[in-house]
C-alpha positions as CSV (number, residue, x, y, z in Angstrom):
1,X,178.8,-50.0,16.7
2,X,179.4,-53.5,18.2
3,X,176.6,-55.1,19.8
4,X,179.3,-55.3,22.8
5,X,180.1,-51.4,22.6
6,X,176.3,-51.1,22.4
7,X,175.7,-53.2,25.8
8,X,178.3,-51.2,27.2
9,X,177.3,-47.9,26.4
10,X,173.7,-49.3,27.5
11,X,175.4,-49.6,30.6
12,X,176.8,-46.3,31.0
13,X,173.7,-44.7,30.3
14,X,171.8,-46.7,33.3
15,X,174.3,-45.7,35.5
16,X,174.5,-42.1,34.5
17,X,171.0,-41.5,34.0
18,X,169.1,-44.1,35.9
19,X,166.8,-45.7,33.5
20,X,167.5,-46.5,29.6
21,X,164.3,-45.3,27.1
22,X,164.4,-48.4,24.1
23,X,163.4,-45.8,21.7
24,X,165.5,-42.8,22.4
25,X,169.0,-44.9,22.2
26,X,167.6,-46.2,19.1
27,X,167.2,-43.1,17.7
28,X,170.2,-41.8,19.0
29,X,172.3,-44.9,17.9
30,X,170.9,-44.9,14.2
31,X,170.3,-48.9,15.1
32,X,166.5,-50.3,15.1
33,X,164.3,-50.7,18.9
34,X,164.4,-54.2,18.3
35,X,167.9,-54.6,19.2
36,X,167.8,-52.2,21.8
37,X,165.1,-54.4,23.4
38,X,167.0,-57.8,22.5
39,X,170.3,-56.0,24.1
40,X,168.4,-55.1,27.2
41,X,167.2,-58.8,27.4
42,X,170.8,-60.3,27.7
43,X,171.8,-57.5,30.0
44,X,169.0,-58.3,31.9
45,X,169.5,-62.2,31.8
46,X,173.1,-61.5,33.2
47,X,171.6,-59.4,36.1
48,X,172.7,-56.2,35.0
49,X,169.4,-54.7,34.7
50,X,165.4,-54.9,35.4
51,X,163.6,-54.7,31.8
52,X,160.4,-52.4,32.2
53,X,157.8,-51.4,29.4
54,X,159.9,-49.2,27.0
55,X,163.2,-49.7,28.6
56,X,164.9,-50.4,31.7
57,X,166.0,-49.5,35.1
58,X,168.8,-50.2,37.8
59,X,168.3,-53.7,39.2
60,X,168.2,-54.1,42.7
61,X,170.9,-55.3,44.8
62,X,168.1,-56.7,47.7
63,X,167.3,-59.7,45.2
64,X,169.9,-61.6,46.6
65,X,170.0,-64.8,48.9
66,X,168.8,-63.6,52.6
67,X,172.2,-64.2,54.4
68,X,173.9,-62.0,52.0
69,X,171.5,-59.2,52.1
70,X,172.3,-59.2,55.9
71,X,175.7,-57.4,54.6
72,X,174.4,-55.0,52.4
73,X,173.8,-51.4,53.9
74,X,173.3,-52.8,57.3
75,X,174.2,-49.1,59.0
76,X,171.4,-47.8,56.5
77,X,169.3,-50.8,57.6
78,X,169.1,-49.8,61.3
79,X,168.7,-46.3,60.7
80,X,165.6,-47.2,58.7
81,X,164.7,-49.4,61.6
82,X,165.4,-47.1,64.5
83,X,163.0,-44.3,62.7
84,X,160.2,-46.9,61.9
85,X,160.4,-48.4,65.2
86,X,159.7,-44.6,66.7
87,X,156.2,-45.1,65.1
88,X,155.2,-47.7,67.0
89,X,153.1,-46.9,70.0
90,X,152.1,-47.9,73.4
91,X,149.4,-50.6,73.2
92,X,149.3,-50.7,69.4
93,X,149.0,-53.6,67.0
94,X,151.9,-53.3,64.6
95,X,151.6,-55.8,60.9
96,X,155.7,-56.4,60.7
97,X,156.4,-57.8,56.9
98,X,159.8,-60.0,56.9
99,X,163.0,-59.7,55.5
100,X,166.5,-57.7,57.2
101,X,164.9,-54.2,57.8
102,X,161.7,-55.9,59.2
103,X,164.9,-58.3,61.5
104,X,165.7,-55.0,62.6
105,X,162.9,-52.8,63.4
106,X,162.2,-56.1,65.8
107,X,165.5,-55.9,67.3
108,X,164.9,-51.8,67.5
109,X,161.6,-52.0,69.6
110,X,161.9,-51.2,73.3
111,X,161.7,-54.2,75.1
112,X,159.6,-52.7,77.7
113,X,157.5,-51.7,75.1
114,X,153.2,-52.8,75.4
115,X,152.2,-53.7,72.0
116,X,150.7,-56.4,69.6
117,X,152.7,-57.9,66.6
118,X,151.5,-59.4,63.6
119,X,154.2,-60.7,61.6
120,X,154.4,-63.6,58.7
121,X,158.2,-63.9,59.2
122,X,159.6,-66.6,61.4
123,X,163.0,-64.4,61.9
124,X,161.0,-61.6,62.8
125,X,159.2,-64.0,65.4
126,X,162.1,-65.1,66.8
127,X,163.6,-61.8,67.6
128,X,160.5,-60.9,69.3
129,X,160.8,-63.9,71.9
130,X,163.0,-61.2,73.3
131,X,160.2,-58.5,74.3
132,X,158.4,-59.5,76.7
133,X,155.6,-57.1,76.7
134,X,154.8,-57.9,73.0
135,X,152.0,-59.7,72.2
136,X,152.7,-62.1,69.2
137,X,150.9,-63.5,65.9
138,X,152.9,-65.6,63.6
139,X,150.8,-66.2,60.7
140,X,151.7,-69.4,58.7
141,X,152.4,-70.4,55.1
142,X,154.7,-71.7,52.5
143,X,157.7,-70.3,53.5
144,X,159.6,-68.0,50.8
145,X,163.4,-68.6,52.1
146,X,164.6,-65.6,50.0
147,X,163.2,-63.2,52.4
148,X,162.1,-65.9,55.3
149,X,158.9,-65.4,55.0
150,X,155.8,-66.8,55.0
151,X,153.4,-66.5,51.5
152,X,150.8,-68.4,49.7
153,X,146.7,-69.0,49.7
154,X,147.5,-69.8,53.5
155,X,149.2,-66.9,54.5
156,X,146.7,-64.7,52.7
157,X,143.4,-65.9,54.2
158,X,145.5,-65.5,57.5
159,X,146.4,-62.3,56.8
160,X,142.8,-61.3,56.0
161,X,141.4,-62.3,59.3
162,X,143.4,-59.4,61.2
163,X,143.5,-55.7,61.7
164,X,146.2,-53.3,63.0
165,X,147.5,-49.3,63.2
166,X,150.2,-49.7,62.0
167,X,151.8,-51.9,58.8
168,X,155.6,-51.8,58.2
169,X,156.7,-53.6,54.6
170,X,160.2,-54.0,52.7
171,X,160.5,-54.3,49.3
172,X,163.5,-54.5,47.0
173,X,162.6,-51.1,44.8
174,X,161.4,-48.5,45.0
175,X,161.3,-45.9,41.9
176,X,159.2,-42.9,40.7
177,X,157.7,-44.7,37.1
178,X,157.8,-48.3,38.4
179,X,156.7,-48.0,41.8
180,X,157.2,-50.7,44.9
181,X,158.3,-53.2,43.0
182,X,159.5,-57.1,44.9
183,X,161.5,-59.8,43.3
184,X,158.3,-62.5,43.9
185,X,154.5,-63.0,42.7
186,X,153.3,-64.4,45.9
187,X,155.6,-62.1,48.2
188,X,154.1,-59.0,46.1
189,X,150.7,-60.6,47.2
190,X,151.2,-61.3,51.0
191,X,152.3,-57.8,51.1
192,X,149.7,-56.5,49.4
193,X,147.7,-58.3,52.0
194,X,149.2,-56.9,54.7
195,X,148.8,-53.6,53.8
196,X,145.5,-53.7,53.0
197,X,144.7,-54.9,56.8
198,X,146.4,-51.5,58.4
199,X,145.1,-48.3,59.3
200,X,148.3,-46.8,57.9
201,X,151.6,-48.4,56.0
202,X,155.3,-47.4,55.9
203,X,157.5,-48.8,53.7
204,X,161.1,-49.4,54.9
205,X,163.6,-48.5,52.2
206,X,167.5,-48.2,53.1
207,X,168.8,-46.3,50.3
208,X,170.4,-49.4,48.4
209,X,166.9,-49.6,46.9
210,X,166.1,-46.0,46.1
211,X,165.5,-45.8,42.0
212,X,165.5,-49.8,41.8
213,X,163.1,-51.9,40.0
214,X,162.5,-55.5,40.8
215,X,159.9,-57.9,38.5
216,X,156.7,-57.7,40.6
217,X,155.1,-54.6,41.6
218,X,153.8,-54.7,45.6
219,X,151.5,-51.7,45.8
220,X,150.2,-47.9,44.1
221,X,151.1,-44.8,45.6
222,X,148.5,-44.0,46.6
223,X,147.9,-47.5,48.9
224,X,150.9,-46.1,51.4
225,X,151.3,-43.8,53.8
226,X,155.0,-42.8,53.1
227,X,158.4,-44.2,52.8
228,X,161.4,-44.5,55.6
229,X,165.1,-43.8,54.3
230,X,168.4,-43.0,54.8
231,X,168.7,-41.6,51.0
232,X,169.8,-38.4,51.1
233,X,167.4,-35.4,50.6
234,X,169.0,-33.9,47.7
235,X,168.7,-37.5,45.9
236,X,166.7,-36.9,42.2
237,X,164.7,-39.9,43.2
238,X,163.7,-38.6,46.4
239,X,162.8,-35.4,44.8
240,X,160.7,-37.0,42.3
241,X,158.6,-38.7,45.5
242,X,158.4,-35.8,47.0
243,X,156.5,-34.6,43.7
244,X,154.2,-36.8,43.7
245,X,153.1,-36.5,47.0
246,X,154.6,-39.7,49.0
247,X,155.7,-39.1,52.8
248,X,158.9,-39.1,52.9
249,X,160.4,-39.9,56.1
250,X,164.1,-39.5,57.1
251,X,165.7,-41.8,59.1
252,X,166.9,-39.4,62.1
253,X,164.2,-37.5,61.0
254,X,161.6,-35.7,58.4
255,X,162.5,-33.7,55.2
């Protein structure tokens, strides 16, 4: 086999399956793990895939540029939000990570509604300017334009210094084996942050990102409360979640 009809049938399987195991194509191929591994490396050069230990998984499509990740899923976006937003309560203090979910779980709050949020996203700030019976913390950093957001030492220590119920975060995967996974080191940190300030987390996940990997993992299992999604039920990722004991929240309602 070519190494062009091996690339493409690397391919298939991801798409088929879901992840690619190094060792069992090798086997199955009658061609060494080496160039299974080197194979994965171009594919994953060219974007096609995220390289994890002993193979590799779907990339996901949220590592793009902010403006265009406005257009991807937004109806699954707002769902997400609409369902996370229901978890705020009256005179709570909400943690509100950045990115377009966050933008819309702002936009999806009551505007009448009494609460405090702590966010580290300018975008998120802005759209808050709009409630006027929020209570509002920006906290400031080097600000990471991929996901406008604010990051670093700075943001950290800023983060540390505050408390809330409630902590709502994005990330760009979300899978079984590789966990919560971003597409930054110091993103994956100020969210880690975050979380670690809240009584309880969420993580907002339109489906886009359901069996995705990205390079930098955010947080364990066992470090979140649950997940909010529109993926459907019956999804094998889902399923595999629901195995291991993560909340899984429906967006319109609970499995």
């Amino acid at each position: 086999m070519l190494v062009g009809q091996r690339r493409a049938h690397l391919l298939r399987i991801l798409d088929e399956t879901g992840k690619i195991v190094a060792k069992d194509v090798a086997t199955d191929l009658g061609v060494s793990e080496d160039s299974i591994r080197r194979d994965l490396r171009d594919l994953a050069a060219e974007g096609l895939c995220q390289r994890v230990y002993g193979g590799a998984l779907p990339v996901s499509p949220a590592v793009v540029d902010y403006t265009t990740r406005h257009s991807v899923e937004p109806g699954g976006k707002r769902a997400v939000a609409a369902t996370a937003a229901g978890l705020v309560r009256p005179e709570s203090t909400l943690i509100l990570d950045g990115g377009t979910t966050a933008l819309a779980v702002a936009e999806a709050l009551p505007r009448d509604l009494e609460c405090t949020v702590i966010t580290n996203s300018p975008t998120v700030a802005s759209a808050l300017l709009q409630h006027p019976s929020a209570d509002l913390f920006l906290l400031g950093g080097r600000v990471f334009k991929h996901s406008a957001v604010a990051c670093g030492a700075a943001a950290v220590e800023a983060a540390q210094n505050v408390s809330a119920d409630l902590c709502l975060i994005g990330v760009t995967g979300v899978h079984p084996e590789a966990g919560l996974t971003t597409g930054d080191a110091e993103d994956a940190a100020m969210k880690r942050a975050l979380a670690a300030r809240a009584a309880e987390t969420y993580v907002l996940a339109s489906s886009e990102k359901i069996g995705t990997a990205s390079p930098y993992r955010v947080l364990p299992w066992d470090q979140v409360t649950g997940i909010i999604t529109d993926a459907d039920q019956t999804d094998d990722v889902i399923k595999q979640l629901s195995a291991l004991d993560v909340e899984i929240l429906h967006a319109g309602g609970a499995f």
